[in-house]
Every structure is written in structure tokens, then in C-alpha cells.
N, C-alpha and C positions, 0 to 999 in steps of 0.2 A: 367555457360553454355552460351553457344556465341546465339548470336540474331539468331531465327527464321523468314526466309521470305517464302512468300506463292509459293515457289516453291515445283515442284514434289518431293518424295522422291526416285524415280527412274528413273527422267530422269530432269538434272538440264536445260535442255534448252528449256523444253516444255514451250507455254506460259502457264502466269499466270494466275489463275481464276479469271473471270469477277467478280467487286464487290468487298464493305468489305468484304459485309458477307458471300462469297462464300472463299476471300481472309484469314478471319479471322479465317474461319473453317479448312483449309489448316494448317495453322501456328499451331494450337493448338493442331493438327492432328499430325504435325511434333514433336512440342515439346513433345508428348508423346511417340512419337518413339524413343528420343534421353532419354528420362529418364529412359522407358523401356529398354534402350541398356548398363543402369548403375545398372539396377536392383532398380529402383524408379518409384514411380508412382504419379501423380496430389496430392496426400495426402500428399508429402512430400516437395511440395513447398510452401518455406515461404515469397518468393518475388518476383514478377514481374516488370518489365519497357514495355512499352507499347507506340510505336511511331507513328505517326497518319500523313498523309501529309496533311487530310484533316480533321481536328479535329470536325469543326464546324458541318460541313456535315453528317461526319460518325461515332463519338464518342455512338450514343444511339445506335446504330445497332452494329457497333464493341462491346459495352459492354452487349448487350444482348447474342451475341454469346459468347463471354467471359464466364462472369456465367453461363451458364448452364453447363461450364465443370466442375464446382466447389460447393459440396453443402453448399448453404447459408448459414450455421454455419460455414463454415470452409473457407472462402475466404483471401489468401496469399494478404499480403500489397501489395500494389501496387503503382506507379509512370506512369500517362499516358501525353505524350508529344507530341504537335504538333512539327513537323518539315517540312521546306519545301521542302524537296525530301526524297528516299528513293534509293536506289538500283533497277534495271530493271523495276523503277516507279511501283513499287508495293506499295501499298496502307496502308499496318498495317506489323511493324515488332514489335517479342514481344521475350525479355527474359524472361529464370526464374531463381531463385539462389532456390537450392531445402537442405534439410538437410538429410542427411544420420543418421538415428535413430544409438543410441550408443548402446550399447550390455546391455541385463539384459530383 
């Protein structure tokens, strides 16, 4: 699945939400719209990548919004990356690689 940024899901040139954690709720918000649109849900990812321009800053507030969309038994590997920039300067973009349950 291709990187989520904390853009709207119905108007891509609205600004961005103020904040990770406003930023981060966006994305996670998104990435369920796009698993939902494959017929998957949060249960079904098994990895995440997690890009941060401002690591130091926002890495505990990014990863407190993070987990709570996942319960803490069940949290998908992950890879979290500072970089220094992003796309329309937005703050946190995050993929997931999700598994499609086999028949039986």
C-alpha cells in the first residue's frame, strides 16, 4: 500500500491538520479507508514504515496516537524514520503492507 499523508480524504488540497497528533490521526484515519476499500481491516497488517521530519520532537506523541489504533497484543512490526522533509511539509507519513487471510 503506498505511503499515507495527512491529507483530506475528500479534498486533496485542503490544508493540513495543525500538529503530529492531529497530523497523525488524519493518516491512520486514511490508511483505514484504503484497507477498508480492499475489504481489510487494522487486524490485517503486518507492517508498517513510519516517516517523521521531526523525530526528536514528535516521535512520543506520533507513537501514542499510533497505538491506540492497535491492541497491544496485536501491534504490526514496524520501521519508524526520521527524514528531513516530507510532501506539502506535512509532519508524519506512514505505510502499511497488510496480509490478506488465505481461505479455510
Amino acid at each position: 500500500m503506498t505511503g499515507q499523508m495527512p491529507t483530506s480524504p475528500t479534498d486533496d488540497n485542503a490544508p493540513l491538520p495543525e500538529g503530529v497528533v492531529a497530523q497523525t490521526q488524519r493518516v491512520m484515519d486514511n490508511l483505514v479507508l484504503v484497507l477498508q476499500g480492499v475489504g481489510l481491516g487494522l487486524q490485517h497488517v503486518v507492517a508498517a514504515r513510519l516517516f517523521l521530519t521531526e523525530f526528536k520532537r514528535d516521535y512520543a506523541s506520533m507513537n501514542a496516537v499510533y497505538r491506540a489504533y492497535f491492541p497491544a497484543t496485536a501491534l504490526p512490526a514496524r520501521t519508524c524514520i526520521g527524514v528531513t522533509a516530507l510532501a506539502r511539509d506535512a509532519l508524519v507519513e506512514i505505510d502499511f503492507i497488510a496480509k490478506r487471510p488465505g481461505p479455510g
